[in-house]
C-alpha positions in Angstrom: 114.7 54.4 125.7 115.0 53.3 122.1 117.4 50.1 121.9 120.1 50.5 119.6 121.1 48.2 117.2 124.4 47.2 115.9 124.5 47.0 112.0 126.7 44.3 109.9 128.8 47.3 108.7 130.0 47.8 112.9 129.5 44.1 113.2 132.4 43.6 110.1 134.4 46.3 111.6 135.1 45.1 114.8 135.9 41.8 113.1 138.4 43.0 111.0 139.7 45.1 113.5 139.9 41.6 116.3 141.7 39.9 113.3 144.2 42.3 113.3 144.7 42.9 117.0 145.4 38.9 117.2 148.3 39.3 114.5 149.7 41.9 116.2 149.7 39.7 119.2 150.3 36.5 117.3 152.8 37.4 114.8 153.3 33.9 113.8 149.4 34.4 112.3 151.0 35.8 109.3 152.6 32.6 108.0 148.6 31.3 107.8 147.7 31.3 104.3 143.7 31.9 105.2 145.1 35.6 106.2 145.9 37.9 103.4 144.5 42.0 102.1 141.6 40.1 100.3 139.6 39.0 103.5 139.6 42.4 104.5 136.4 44.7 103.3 137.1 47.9 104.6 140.0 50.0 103.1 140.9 51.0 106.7 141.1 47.9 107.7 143.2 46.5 104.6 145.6 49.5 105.3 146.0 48.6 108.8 146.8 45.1 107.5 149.7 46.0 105.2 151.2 48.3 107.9 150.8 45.4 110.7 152.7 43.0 107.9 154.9 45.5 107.1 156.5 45.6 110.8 155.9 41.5 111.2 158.3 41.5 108.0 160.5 43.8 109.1 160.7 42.2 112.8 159.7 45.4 113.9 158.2 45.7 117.5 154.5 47.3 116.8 153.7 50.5 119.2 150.3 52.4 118.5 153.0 55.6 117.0 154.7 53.4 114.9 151.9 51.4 113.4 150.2 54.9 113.1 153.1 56.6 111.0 153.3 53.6 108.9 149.2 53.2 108.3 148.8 56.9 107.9 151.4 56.8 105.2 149.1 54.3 103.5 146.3 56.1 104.0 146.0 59.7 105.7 142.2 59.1 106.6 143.6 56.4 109.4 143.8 58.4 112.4 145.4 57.5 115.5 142.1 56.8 117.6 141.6 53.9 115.0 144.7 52.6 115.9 145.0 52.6 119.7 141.5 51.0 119.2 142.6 48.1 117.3 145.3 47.5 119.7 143.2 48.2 123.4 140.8 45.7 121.6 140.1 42.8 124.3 140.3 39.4 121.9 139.5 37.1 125.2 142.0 35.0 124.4 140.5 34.3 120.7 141.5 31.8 118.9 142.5 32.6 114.8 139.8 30.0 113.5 137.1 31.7 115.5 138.1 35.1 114.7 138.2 33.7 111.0 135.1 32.5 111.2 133.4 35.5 112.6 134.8 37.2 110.1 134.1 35.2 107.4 130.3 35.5 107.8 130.5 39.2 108.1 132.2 38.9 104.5 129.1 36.9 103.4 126.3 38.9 104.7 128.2 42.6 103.3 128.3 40.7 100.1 124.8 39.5 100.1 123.5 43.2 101.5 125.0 44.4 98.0 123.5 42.0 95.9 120.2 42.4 97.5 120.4 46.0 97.3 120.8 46.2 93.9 118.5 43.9 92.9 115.8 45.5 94.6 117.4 48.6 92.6 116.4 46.8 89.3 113.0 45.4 90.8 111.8 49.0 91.6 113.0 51.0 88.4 110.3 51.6 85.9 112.6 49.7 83.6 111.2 46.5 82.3 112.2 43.5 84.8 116.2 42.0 83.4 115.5 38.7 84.1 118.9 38.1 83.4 120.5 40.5 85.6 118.3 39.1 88.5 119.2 35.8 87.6 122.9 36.3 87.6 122.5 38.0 91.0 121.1 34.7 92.4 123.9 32.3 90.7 125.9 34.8 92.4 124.5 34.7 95.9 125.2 31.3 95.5 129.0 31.7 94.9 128.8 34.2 98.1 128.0 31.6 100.2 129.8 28.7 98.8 133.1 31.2 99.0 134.7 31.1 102.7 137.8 32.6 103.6 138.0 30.8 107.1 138.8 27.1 105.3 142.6 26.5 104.1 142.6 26.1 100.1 146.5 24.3 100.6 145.7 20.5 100.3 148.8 18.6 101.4 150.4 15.7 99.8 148.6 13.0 101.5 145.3 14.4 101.1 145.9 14.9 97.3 147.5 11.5 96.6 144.7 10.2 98.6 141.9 11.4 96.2 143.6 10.4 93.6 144.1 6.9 94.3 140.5 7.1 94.8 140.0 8.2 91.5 142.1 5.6 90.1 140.2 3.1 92.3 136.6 4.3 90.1 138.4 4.1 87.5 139.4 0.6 87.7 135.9 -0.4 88.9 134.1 1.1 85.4 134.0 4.9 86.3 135.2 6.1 83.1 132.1 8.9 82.1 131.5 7.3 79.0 130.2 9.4 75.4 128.3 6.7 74.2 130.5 6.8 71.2 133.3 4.5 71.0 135.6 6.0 68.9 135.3 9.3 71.0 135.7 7.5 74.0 139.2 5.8 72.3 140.6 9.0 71.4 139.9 11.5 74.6 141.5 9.5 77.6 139.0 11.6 79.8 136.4 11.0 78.0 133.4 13.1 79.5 135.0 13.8 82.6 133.5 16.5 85.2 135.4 19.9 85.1 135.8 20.0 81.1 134.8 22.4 78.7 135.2 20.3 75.0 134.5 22.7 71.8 133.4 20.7 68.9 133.7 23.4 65.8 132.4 23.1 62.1 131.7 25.5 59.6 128.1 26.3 58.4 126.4 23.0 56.7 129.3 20.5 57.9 127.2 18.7 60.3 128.2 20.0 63.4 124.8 20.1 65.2 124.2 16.8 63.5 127.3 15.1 65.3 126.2 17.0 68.5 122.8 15.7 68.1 124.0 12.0 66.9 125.8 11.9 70.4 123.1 13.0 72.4 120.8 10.4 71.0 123.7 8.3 72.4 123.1 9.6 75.8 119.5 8.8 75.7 120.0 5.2 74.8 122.5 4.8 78.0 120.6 7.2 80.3 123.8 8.7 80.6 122.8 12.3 83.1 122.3 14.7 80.0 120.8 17.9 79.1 120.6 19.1 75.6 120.4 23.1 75.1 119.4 24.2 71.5 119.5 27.8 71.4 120.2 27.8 67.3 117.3 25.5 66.2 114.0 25.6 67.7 112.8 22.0 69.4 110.5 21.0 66.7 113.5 21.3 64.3 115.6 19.6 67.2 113.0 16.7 67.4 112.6 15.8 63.6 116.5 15.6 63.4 116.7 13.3 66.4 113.1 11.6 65.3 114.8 10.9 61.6 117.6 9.2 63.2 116.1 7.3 65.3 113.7 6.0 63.1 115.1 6.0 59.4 112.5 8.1 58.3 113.4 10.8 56.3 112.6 14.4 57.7 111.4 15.6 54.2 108.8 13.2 54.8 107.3 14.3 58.2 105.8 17.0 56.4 103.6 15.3 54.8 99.6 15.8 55.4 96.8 13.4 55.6 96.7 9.9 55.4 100.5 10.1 54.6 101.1 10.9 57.8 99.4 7.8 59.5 102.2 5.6 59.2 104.9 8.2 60.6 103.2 9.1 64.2 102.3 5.4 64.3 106.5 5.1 64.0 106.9 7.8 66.1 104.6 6.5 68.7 106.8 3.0 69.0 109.8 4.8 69.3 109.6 7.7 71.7 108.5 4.9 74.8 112.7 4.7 74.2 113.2 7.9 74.6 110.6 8.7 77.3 112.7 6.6 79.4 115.0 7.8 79.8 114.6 9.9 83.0 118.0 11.1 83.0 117.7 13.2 80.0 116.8 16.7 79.9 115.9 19.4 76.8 116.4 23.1 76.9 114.9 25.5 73.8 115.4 29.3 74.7 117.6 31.5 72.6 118.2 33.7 75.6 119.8 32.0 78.2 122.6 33.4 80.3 125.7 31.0 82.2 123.5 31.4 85.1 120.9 30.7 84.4 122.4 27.6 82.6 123.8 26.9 86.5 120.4 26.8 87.7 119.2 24.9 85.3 122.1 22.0 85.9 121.3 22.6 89.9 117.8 21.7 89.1 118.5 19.0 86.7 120.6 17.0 89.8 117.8 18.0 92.1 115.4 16.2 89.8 117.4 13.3 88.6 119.7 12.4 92.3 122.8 12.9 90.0 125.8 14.7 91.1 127.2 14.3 87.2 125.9 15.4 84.1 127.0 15.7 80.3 125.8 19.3 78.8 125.7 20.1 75.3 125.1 23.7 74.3 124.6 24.3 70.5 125.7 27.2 69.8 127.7 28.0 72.9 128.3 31.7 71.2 124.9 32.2 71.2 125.2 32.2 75.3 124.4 35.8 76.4 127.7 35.8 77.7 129.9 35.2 74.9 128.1 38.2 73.2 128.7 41.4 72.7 129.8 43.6 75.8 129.0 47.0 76.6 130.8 50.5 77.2 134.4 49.9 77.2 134.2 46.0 76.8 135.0 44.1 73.4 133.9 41.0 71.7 137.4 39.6 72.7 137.3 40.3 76.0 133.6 39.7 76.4 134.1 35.6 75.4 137.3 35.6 77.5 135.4 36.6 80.6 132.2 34.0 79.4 134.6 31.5 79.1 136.8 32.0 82.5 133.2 31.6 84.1 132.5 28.6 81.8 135.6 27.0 82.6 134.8 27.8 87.1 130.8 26.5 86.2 132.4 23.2 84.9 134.4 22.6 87.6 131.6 23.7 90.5 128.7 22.1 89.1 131.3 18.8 88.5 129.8 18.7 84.8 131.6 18.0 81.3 130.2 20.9 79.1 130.3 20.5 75.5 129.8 23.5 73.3 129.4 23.6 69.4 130.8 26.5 67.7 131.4 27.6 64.2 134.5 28.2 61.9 135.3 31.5 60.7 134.7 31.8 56.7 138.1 32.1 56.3 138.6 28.4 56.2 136.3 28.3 53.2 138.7 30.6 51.5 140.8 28.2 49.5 140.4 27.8 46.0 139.7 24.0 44.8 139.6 22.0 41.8 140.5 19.0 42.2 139.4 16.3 44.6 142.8 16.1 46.1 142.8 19.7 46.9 139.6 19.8 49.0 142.5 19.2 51.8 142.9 22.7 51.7 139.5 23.2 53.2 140.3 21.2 56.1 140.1 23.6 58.9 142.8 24.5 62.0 142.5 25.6 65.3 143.0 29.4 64.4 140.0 28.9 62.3 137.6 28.9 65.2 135.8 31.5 65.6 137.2 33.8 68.7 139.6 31.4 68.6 142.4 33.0 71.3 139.6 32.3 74.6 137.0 29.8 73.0 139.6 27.2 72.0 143.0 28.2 74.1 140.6 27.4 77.0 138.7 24.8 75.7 140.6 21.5 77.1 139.4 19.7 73.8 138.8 20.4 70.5 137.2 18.5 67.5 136.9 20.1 63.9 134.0 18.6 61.9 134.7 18.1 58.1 133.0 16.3 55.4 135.3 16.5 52.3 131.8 15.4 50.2 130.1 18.7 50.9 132.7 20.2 49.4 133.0 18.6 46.3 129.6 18.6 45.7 129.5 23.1 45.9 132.8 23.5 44.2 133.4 20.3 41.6 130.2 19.8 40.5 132.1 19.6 37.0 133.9 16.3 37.9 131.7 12.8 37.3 133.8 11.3 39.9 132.3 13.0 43.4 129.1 10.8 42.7 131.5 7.7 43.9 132.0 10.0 46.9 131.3 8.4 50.0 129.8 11.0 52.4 132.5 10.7 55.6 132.2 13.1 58.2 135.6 13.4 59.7 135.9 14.6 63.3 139.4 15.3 64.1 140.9 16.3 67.7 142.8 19.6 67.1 143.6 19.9 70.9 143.8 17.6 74.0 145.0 18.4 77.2 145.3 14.7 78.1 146.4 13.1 75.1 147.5 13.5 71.3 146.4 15.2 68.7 145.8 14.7 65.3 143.6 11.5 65.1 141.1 11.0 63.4 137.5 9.5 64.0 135.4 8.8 60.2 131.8 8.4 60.5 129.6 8.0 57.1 127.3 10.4 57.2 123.2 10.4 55.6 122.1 13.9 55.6 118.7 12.4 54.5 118.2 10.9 58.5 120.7 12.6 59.8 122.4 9.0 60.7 126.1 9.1 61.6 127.5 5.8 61.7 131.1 5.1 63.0 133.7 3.9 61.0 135.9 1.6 62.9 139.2 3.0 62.7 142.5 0.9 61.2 145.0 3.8 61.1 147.7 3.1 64.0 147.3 4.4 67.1 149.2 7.8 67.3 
């Protein structure tokens, strides 16, 4: 005789169904906050579940007609062999966090059946593979196991004052995720703090990816847990930025051929035992990567390095397959709103500060200019950015680059007086969450080497 075999759907079933047998006979179950429609999978069983609540609110006794009425009015499929079921159910005495926890791994393994199913759906179509579909189905697997619904998410007083005065402890004792950069540091009171996402904007030829590049060279020199995405520029362009500022050497001349060259890889080879050493550094060059896959790479990255922590920096974060365009129904808007809601939970997850480089919209080149005094005008706002309602309403920071210099020098080219121009790249916070806004950091700026060199600031402290 063929043995039969129970499947997770009847396995999930019966859990939901001992669940709600125990409330009905343990009505103080429904003050637990772990217990609420959402754990519930099947549609039965969530109907059953408001009808139960309904009576436990009501202070209604439950009777298998009266629990019938009020589930079949919910749903007319519920019949009433369902219901004297749940109720003839024999828990053994069960306690909730069992029963949770029972259930809870049904939850997981329904959720992972799904996910594996369509996979396997995409694997075995005569399509070509979408590695980034199958990707985000394994970030997501992930999530499905990391998600419980038998643990409490309420964290009382003491246990939140607790971790806190931990934190303030580190904090006291030098754990202060530095940026390498000391007038960034000064102005963000987080500085690069896990669970950020910090948007550093600039429109085209400002020196956005410059900064972004000046500050992972910072990171290399500290070994401070980095990785450094380029999906804009390829890595040779990446490398002869950082390679210029590093070295003084103008990237004009690393194109040079023959004997030219000599002295410039002899340069190079001095300088890069710097950067080979630093093991905590990582580089990314693929125009095609999706938030997952950005996940797995950070999961690797700590796997590699035995860091907890790192410092990303994404240039251009709207070049993320996520923040692009949606299909069907979906628009551009609501496309970056949803890539940055899972931006925003990846931060927080992964315990990473995420810093993303964006640009500004043209409109903040719109102005009309001609004087020196009126480059001001230029000087671009936060509504300026680019899908500016989700990238920077979310964003818990926000710096605008702006060199007044490269202005001058495409719109006054008529007045002598912009060769006296000092070249100052002005970074100025737009947004904190944790502090003022307003201030701003000067940096002179040599587009030659791409050296950015801070000026110390002596305007009082806002």
């Amino acid at each position: 005789m063929k043995k039969e075999t129970r499947t997770n759907s009847d396995f999930l079933t019966v859990a939901e169904f001992r669940l709600l047998n125990g409330l009905i006979h343990n009505v103080e179950w429904i003050n637990d906050s772990r217990i609420h429609t959402d754990i519930f999978i099947h549609s039965s069983a969530k109907s059953l579940f408001t009808a139960v609540k309904a009576h436990i609110d009501r202070g209604i006794a439950i009777s298998e007609s009266s629990l019938f009425q009020e589930a079949n009015a919910i749903d007319y499929a519920i019949d009433q062999g369902v219901v004297k079921y749940v109720l003839e159910l024999d828990n053994d005495e069960a306690s909730l966090d069992h029963i949770l926890d029972v259930l809870n791994r049904g939850v997981q393994k329904s959720n992972l059946k799904k996910l594996l199913d369509e996979m396997t759906e995409s694997v075995n179509s005569h399509d070509m593979i979408d590695t980034a579909n199958l990707s985000n189905g394994l970030s997501t697997m992930t999530e499905v196991l990391n998600n419980t619904y038998d643990k409490s998410i309420l964290i009382s007083t003491d246990e939140w004052t607790d971790a806190y005065y931990e934190e303030l402890i580190n904090r006291r004792n030098g754990k202060l995720f530095s940026f390498g950069d000391a007038l960034l540091d000064r102005a963000l009171p987080r500085k690069a703090a896990p669970g950020q996402f910090i948007l550093v904007a600039g429109a085209t030829g400002t020196g956005k990816s410059a900064y972004a590049l000046s500050l992972v060279s910072g990171f290399i020199n500290l070994n401070i847990p980095s990785i450094y995405i380029t999906l804009e520029m390829s890595g040779e362009a990446s490398m002869d930025r950082l390679f210029a500022m590093r070295s003084d050497i103008p990237v004009s001349e690393m194109y040079n051929h023959g004997d030219d060259m000599i002295p410039i890889i002899d340069k190079f080879r001095e300088s890069r035992k710097d950067i080979d050493s630093a093991r905590n550094f990582f580089m990314v060059e693929d125009p095609n990567l999706s938030l997952s896959h950005i996940e797995s790479l950070i999961r690797e990255f700590k796997q590699r390095t035995g860091n907890e922590y790192c410092l990303v920096v994404i240039d251009l974060i709207t070049m993320v397959k996520d923040f692009q365009e949606g299909s069907g129904a979906s628009t551009l808007a609501s496309t970056i709103e949803m890539g940055i809601n899972r931006l925003n939970a990846l931060c927080k997850s992964e315990n990473v500060c995420i810093v993303g480089i964006a640009q500004f919209s043209r409109k903040a080149d719109d102005a009309r200019v001609t004087t020196i005094e009126e480059l001001e005008l230029l000087r671009p706002q936060l509504n300026h950015v680019k899908n500016s309602q989700a990238l920077a309403e979310r964003a818990r920071v926000v710096l605008s680059v702006f060199r007044p210099r490269y202005y001058a020098t495409r719109y006054l080219q008529h007045i002598p007086e912009i060769e006296e121009m000092e070249d100052v790249m002005q970074v100025q916070v737009l947004k904190n969450s944790q502090g003022s806004v307003g201030k701003m950091l000067n940096y002179l700026f040599d587009g030659t080497v791409f050296q950015i060199t801070p000026i110390e600031d002596e305007q009082p402290s806002d």
